[in-house]
C-alpha positions as CSV (number, residue, x, y, z in Angstrom):
1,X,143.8,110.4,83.8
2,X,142.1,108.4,81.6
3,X,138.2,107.8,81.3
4,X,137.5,103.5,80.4
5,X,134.2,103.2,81.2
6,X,130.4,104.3,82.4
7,X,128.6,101.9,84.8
8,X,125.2,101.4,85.0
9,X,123.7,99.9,87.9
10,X,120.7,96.9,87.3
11,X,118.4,94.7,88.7
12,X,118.7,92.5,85.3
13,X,122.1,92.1,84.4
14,X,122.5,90.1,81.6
15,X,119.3,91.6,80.3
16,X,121.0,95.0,80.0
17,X,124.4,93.2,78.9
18,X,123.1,91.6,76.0
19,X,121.0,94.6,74.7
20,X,124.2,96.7,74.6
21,X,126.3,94.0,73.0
22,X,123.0,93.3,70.3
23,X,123.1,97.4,69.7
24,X,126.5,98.0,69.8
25,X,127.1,94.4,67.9
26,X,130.2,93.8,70.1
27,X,130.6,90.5,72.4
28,X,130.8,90.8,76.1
29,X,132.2,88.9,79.2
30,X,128.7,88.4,81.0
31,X,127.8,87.4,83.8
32,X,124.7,88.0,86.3
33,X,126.6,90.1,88.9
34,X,129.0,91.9,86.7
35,X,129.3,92.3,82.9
36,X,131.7,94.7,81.0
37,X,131.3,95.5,77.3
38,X,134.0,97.0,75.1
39,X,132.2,99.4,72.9
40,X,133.4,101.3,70.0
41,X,135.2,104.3,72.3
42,X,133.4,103.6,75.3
43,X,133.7,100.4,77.8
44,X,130.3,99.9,79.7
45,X,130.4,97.9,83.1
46,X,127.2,96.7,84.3
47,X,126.9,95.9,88.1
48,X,123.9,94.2,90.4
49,X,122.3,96.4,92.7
50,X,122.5,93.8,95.0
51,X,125.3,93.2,94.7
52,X,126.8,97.0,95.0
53,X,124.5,97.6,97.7
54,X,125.9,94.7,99.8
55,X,129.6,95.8,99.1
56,X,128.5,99.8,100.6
57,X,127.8,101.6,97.6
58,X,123.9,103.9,98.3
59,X,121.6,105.2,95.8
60,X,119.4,107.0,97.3
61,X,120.4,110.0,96.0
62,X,121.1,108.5,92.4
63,X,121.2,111.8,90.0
64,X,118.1,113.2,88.1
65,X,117.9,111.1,85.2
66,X,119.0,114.0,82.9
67,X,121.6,111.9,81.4
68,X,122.3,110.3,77.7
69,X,124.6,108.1,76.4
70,X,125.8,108.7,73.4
71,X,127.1,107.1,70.4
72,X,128.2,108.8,66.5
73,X,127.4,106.1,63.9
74,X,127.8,105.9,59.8
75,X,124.0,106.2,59.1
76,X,121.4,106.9,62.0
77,X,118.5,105.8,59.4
78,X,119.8,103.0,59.1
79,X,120.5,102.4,62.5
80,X,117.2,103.9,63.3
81,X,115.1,101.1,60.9
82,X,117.4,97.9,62.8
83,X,116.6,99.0,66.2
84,X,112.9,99.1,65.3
85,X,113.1,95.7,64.2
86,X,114.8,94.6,67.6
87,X,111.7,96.4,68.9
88,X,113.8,98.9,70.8
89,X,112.0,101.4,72.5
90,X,112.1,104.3,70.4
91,X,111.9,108.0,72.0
92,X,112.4,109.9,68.5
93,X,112.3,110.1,64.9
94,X,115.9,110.8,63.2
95,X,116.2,114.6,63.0
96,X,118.8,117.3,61.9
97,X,119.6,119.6,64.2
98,X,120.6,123.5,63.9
99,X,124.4,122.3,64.2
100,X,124.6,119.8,61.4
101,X,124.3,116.2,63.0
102,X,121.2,113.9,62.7
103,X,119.7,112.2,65.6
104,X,117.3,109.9,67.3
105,X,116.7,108.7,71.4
106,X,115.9,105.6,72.5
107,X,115.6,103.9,75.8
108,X,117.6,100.5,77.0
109,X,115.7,97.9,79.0
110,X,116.2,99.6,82.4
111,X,114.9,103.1,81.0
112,X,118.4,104.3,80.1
113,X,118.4,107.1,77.4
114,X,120.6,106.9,74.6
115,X,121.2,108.5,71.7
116,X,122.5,107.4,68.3
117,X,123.6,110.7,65.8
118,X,125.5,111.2,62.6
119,X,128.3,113.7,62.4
120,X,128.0,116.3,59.1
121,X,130.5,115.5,56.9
């Protein structure tokens, strides 16, 4: 078994799309129904609701929303300062946690969180 991808499930497509390929500063093949991104390690599919409602799939019981994606990058301050200047919404200063690895949360346009960390080295 192999794991390709997490999908995320919108009402705005391309919106979504094109903030994970700005973030991630990857291209994508986007579209408004589907778009997938290869990410560094991690594919990301984005799917209408619409859409996936109309093809059988139900989400009324969706999860809790106690989810993050997560992503290990060279330098989370300076990752931290670029996505203020995209005017990302920001959930968290860059900390270091107890085990070694700086931090910080943010949200993606659909109210996604993610979070961006540095490993100790």
């Amino acid at each position: 078994m192999i794991f390709t991808d997490i999908c995320f499930i919108s009402r705005n497509v391309l919106e979504l799309a094109t903030f994970y390929c700005e973030i991630l500063n990857v291209d994508g093949d986007l579209n408004g129904v589907h778009s997938y991104i290869e990410g560094p390690g991690l594919n990301i599919a984005i799917y209408d609701q619409e859409a996936a409602e109309r093809d059988g799939m139900d989400f009324s019981d969706a999860g809790r929303g106690y989810a993050y994606i997560g992503f290990n990058v060279e330098d989370v301050d300076k990752e931290f300062e670029r996505l203020k200047l995209m005017n990302v919404r920001i959930l968290s200063q860059p900390q270091v946690w107890p085990w070694g690895a700086k931090s910080f949360r943010f949200l993606d346009p659909d109210g996604n969180k993610i979070v961006f960390r540095s490993l100790p080295q």
